[in-house]
C-alpha positions in Angstrom: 14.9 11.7 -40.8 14.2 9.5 -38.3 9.8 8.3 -38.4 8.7 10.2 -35.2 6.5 7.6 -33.0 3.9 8.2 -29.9 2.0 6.6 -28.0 -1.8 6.4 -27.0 -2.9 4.5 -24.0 -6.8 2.8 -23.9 -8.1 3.7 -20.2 -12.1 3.7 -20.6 -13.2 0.9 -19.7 -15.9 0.4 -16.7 -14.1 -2.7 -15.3 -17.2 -4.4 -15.2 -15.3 -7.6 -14.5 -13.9 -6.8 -11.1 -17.0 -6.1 -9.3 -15.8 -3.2 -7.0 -17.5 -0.8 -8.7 -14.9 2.0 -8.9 -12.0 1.5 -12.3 -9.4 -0.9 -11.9 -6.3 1.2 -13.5 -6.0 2.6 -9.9 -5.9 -0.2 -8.3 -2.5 -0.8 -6.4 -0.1 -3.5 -8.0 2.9 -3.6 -5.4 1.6 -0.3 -3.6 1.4 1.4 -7.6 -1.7 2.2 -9.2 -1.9 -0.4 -12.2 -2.5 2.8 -15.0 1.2 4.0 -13.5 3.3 1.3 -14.9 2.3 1.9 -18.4 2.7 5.3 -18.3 6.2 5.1 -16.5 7.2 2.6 -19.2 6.6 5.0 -22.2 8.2 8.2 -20.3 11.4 5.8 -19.9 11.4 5.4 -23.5 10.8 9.0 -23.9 7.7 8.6 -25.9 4.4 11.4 -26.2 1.7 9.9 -24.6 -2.0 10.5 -24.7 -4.3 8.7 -22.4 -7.6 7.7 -23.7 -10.5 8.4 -20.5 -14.4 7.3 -20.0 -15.2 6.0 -16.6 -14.1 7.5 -13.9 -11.8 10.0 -16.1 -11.6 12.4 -13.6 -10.0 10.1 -10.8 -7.4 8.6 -13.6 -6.2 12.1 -14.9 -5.5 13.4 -11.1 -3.6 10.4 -10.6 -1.5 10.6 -13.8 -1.1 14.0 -13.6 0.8 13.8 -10.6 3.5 11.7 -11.8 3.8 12.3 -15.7 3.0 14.7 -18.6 0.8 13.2 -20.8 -2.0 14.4 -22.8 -5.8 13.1 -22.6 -8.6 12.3 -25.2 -12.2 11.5 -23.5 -14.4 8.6 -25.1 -17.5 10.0 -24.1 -19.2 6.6 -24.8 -17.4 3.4 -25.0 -18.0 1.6 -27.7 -14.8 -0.4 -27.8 -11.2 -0.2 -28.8 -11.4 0.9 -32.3 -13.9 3.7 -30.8 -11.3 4.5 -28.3 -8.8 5.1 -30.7 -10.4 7.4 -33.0 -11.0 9.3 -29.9 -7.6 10.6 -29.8 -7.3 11.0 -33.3 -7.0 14.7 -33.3 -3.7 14.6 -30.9 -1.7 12.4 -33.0 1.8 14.2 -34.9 3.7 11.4 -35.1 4.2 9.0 -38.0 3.8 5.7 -36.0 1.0 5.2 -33.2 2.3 2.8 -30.4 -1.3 1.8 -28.8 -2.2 -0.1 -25.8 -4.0 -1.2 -23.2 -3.5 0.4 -19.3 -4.3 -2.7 -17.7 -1.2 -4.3 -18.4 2.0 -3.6 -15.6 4.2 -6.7 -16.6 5.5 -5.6 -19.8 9.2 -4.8 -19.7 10.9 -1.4 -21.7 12.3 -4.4 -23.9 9.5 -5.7 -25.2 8.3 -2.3 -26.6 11.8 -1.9 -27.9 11.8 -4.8 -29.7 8.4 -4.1 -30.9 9.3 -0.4 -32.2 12.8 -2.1 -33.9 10.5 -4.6 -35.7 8.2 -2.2 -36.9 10.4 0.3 -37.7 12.9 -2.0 -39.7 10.6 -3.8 -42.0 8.6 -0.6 -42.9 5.9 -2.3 -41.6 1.8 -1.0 -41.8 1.0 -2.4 -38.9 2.8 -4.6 -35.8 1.6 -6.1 -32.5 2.5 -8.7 -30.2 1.2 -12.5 -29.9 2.1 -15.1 -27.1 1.2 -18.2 -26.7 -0.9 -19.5 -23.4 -2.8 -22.3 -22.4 -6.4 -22.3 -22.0 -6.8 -19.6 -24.5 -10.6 -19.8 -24.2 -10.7 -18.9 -20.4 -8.3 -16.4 -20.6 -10.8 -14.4 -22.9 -8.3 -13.2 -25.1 -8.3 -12.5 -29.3 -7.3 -15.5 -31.2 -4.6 -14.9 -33.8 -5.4 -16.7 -37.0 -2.7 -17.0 -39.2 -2.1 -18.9 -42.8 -0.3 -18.4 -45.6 -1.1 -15.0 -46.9 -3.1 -13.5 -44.3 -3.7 -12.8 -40.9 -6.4 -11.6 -38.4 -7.5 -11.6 -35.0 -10.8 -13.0 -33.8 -12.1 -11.7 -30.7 -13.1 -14.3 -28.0 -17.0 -14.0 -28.0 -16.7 -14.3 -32.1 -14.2 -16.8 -32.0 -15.4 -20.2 -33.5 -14.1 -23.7 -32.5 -13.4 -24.5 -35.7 -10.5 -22.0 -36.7 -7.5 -24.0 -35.1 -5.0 -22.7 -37.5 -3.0 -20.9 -34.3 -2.9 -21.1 -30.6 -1.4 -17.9 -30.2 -3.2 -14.8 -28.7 -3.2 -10.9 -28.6 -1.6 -9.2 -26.5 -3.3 -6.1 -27.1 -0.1 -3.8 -27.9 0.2 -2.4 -31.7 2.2 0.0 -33.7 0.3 1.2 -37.1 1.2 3.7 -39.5 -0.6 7.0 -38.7 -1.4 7.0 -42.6 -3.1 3.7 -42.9 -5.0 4.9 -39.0 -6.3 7.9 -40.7 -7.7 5.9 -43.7 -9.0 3.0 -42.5 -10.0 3.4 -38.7 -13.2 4.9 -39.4 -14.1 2.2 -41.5 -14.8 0.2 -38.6 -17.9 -2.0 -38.4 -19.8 -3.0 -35.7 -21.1 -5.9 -36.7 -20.2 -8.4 -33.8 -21.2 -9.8 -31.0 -20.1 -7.3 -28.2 -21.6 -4.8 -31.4 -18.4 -2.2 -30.9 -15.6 -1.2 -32.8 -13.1 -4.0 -32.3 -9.3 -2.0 -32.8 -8.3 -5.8 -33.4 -10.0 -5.9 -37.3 -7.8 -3.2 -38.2 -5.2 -6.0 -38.9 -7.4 -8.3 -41.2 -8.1 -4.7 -43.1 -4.3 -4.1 -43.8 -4.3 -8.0 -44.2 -7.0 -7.8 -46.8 -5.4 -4.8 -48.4 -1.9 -6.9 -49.1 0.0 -4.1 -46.5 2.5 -6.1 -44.2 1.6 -6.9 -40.9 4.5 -8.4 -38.1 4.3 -9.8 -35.3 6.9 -10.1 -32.2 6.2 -13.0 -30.1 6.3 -12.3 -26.2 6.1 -14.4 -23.1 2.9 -14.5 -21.4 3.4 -13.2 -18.1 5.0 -10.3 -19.7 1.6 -9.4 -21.5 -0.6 -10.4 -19.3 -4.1 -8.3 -19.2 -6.1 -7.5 -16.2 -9.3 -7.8 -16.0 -10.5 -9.6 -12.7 -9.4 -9.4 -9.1 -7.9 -13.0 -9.8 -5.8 -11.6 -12.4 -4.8 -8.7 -10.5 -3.5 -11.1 -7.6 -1.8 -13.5 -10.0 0.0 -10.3 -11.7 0.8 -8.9 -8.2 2.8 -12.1 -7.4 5.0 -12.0 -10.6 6.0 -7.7 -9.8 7.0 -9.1 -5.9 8.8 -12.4 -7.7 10.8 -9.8 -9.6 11.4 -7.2 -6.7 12.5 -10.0 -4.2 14.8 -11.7 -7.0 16.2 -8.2 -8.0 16.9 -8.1 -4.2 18.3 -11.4 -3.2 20.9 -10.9 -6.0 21.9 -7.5 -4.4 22.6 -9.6 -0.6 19.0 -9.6 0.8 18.6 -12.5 2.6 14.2 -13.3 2.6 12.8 -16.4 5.0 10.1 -17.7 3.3 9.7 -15.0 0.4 6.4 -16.4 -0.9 5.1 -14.5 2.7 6.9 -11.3 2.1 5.2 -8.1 1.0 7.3 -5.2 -0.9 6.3 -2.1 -3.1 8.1 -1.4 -6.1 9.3 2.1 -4.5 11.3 0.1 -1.5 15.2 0.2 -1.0 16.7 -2.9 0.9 20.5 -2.5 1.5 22.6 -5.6 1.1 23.4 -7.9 4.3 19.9 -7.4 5.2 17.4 -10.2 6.3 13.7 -10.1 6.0 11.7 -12.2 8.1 8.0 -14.5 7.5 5.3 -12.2 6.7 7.1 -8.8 6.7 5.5 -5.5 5.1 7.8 -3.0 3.5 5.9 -0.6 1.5 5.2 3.3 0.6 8.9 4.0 -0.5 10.6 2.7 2.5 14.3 2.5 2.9 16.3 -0.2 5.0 19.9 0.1 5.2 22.8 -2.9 4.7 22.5 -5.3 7.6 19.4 -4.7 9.2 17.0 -7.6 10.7 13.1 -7.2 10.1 11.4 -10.1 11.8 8.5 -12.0 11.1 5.4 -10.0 10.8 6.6 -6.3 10.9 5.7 -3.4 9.1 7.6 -0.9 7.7 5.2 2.1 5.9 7.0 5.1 4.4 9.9 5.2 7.1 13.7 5.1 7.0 15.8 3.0 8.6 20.1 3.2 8.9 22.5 0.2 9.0 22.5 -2.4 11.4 18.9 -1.8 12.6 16.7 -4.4 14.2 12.8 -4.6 14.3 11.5 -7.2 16.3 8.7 -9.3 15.9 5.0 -7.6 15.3 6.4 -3.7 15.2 4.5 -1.2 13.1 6.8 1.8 12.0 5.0 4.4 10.0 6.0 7.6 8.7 9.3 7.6 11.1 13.2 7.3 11.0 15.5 5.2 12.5 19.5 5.9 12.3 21.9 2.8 12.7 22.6 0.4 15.3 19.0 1.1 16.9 16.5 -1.5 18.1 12.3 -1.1 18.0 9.8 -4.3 19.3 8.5 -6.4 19.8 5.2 -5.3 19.2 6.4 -1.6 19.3 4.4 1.0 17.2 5.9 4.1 15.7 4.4 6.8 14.1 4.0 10.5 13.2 7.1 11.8 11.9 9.1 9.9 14.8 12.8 9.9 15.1 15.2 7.8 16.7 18.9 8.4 16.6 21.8 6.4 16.6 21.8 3.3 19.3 18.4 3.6 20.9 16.5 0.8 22.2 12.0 0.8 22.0 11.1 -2.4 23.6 8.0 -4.4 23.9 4.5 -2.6 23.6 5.7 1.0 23.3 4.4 3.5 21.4 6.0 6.4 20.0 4.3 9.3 18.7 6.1 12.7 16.7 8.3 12.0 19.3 12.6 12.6 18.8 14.9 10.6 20.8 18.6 11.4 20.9 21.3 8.3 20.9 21.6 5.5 23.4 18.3 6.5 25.2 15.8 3.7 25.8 12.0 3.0 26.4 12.1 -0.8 26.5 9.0 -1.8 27.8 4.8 -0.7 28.2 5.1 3.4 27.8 3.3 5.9 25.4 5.3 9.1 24.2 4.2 11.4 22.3 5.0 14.8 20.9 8.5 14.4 23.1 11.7 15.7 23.1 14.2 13.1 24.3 18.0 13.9 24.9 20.5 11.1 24.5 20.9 8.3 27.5 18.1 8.6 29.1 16.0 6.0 30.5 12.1 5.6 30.2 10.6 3.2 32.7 8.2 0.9 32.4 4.4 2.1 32.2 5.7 6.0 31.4 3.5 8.1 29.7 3.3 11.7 28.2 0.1 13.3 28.5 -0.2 15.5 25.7 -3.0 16.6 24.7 -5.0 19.1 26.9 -8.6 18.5 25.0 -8.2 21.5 23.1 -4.1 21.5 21.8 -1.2 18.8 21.4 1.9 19.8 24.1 5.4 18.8 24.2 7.4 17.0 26.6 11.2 17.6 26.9 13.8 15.2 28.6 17.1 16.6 29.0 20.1 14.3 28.4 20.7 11.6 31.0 17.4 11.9 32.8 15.9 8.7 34.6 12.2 8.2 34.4 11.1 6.4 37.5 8.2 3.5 36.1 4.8 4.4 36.4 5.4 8.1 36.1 2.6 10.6 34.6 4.3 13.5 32.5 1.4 15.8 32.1 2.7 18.3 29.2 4.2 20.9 28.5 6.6 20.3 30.8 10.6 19.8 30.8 12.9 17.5 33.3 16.3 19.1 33.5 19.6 17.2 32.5 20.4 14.1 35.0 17.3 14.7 36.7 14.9 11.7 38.6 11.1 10.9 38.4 9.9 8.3 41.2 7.9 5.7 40.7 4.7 6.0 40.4 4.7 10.0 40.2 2.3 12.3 38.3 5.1 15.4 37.2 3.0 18.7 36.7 5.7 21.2 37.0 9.6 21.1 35.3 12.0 19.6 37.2 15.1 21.0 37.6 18.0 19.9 36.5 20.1 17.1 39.1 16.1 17.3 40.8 14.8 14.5 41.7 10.3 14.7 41.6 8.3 13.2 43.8 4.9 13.8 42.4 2.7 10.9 44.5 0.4 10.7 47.8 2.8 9.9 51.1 2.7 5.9 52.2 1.4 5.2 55.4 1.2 2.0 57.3 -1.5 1.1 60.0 -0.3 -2.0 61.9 -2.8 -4.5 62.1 -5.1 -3.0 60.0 -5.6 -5.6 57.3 -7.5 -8.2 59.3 -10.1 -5.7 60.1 -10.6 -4.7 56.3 -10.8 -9.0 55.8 -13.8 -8.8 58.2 -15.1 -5.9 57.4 -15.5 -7.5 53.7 -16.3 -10.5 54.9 -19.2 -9.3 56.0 -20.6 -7.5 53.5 -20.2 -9.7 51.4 -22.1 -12.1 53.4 -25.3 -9.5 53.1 -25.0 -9.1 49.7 -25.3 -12.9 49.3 -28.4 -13.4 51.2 -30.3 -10.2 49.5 -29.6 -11.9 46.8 -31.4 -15.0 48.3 -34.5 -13.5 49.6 -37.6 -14.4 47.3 -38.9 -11.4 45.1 -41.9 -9.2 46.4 -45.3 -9.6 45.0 -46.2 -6.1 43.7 -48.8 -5.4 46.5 -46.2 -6.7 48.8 -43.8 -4.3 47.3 -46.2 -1.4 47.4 -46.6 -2.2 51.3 -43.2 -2.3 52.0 -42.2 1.4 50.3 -45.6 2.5 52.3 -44.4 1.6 55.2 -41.2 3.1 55.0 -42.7 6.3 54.0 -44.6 6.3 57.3 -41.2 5.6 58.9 -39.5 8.0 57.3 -42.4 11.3 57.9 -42.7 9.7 62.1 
């Protein structure tokens, strides 16, 4: 039969070195919690999984839970990796124990596959991956110390300057035989500088016990660890440098892709360019063709083919079907929909608001919680009024209506098919349909009236300048002067 192989994931560590104070496994690489990668790795190779907790375990199980089916041991007190994974102990069934670290999002599916194939083939005791880096010492990671007929890892705070027999590192990713776990883990010693149970020594004791030990040599920035807000950056970079390259060779065009942000959830079609400093995150889908311009976001929403966003638009949580245009600076939000050929321009919000084809709202209007039909036309400086202080209300415009600039629609309220607003009107009641509403104060015109209102200003401004000229009161003198106007005022 085939050995049987699981895997057990370390996540108990206080992230001490990132200084925010909360764990770092739910930190967001590329809009993912960093814990998610690892565990989406193992259930794509169909492995059993159980998730080693301390700090914060709580907030790392929820999280977890709501994506994958894994099992959890709690380290009550962490006193390091060999700890850890004793902590688990009484969930393992498999032959073969795949363990590591939850800090570590780079690693591809066939790196552990190659790992599992080594171990597996060679009957090994015990496997794990090395790579080689530069500045070893910085990086803070074991050093592997290899000669002829043995081999051990030296963690950095025991490490010595002396043993230069190898530059490689650990990567912190092992497979052991669940027979050689169960005899040796617990003997363990503390007896270093961080005084914990290193999991590293376990390979110097199968070393030291003449039991073979392989190794599979992996790039760096596949294994790289994460254990400062630094390293979380520079790993952040490499997942976007994949996504973007995975994209370009699909037809995605990117200007200056070093200043583009995606999340690894995102769908780009292929035709499509992406502009200087765009924001595509939260599972968003763009269709082929599309043009997002510099400095836009795109947050949880859909878009259709041939869709433009103009400079500086925010589009959140909102559809937009094909050959339809939104910005610049235009914000939608709220479960918005636009359908096919409709034009937001500049400084427009929309708000849970539908809009049926070929209508447009191209400049300086708020809508919100509206029905729109198809061609209708929003003027400039339109806005729905819809909430009463208590409740939200809806807003309905039929198909074809024209929406004079300036007009006030105060919901709930619906203008009928080819109806008119005027300018400048404040619409209270429905309109009918073919209406037109005039909701505004009648104009009138007094001839000659304007060179009065000069003077009339003229002069008052002329008194407030010399009040404020007159010297301040002394406080008896002010005290005479309200006396005296008392008299005044009883006579």
């Amino acid at each position: 039969m085939k050995p049987s192989l699981e895997a057990v994931v370390l996540a108990a560590g206080k992230s001490t070195r990132f200084n925010t104070g909360r764990t770092k496994l739910l930190e967001p690489v590329c809009g993912q919690a960093m814990i998610l990668f690892t565990t989406q790795l193992l259930e794509s190779l169909a492995l059993e999984t159980t998730i080693v907790v301390g700090h914060e375990a709580d907030a790392i199980k929820k999280t977890v839970s709501a994506h994958h089916k894994v099992s959890f041991a709690l380290q009550g007190e962490q006193k390091g990796t060999g700890h850890a994974l004793a902590s688990s102990k009484e969930l393992w069934t498999a032959d073969h124990i795949l363990v590591l670290n939850a800090d570590m999002p780079l690693i591809p599916a066939s790196l552990l596959t190659q790992l599992i194939h080594k171990h597996l083939s060679t009957d090994a005791t015990g496997t794990f991956t090395i790579a080689h880096a530069e500045n070893q010492a910085e990086l803070g990671y074991g050093r592997v110390i290899q000669n002829e007929n043995s081999i051990k890892i030296v963690e950095a705070k025991d490490f010595k300057s002396t043993e230069q027999h190898d530059c490689c590192i650990n990567a912190g990713i092992y497979i052991f035989k669940r027979s050689f776990l169960e005899q040796h883990l617990m003997k363990l010693s503390s007896n270093n500088a961080s005084n914990e149970y290193y999991l590293t020594d376990l390979i110097a004791l199968a070393s030291d016990n003449q039991l073979r030990i392989e190794t599979v040599v992996a790039p760096f920035d596949q294994i790289r660890g994460i254990n400062t807000l630094k390293e979380l950056w520079i790993a952040e970079q490499i997942k976007r440098s994949e996504l973007i390259c995975h994209f370009m060779n699909q037809g995605v065009r990117f200007f200056a892709a070093q200043a583009v942000h995606l999340d690894v959830n995102v769908t780009i079609g292929k035709g499509t360019t992406i502009s200087y400093g765009a924001h595509i995150i939260n599972g968003s889908t763009i269709g082929q063709n599309c043009s997002i311009e510099p400095f836009s976001i795109i947050n949880n929403s859909q878009l259709g083919d041939n869709v433009t966003v103009f400079s500086h638009s925010v589009i959140n949580d909102s559809t937009i079907e094909s050959k339809s245009s939104v910005g610049p600076f235009a914000h939608l939000r709220n479960r918005t929909h636009l359908e096919q050929e409709t034009t937001i321009g500049n400084f427009v919000e929309l708000k849970a608001t539908r809009m049926a084809r070929e209508s447009k709202a191209k400049h300086l209007s708020y809508l919100g919680d509206a029905l729109i039909g198809s061609k209708v036309n929003i003027g400039a400086g339109t806005i729905t009024c819809n909430h009463n202080g208590i409740s939200k209300n809806t807003t309905t415009i039929q198909d074809n209506a024209y929406i004079g600039s300036n007009t006030t629609l105060v919901a709930p309220l619906t203008i009928g098919k080819n109806a008119y607003t005027a300018a400048g009107s404040v619409i209270t009641q429905s309109v009918p349909d073919d209406a037109l509403a005039i909701g505004r104060a009648y104009q009138v015109n007094k001839e000659g009236y304007a060179s009065k209102l000069r003077h009339k200003f003229a002069q008052a401004h002329q008194e407030q300048t010399a009040k404020k000229n007159e010297p301040p009161l002394s406080f008896i003198g002010a005290l005479k002067t309200h006396h005296d106007s008392t008299l005044t005022d009883a006579t």
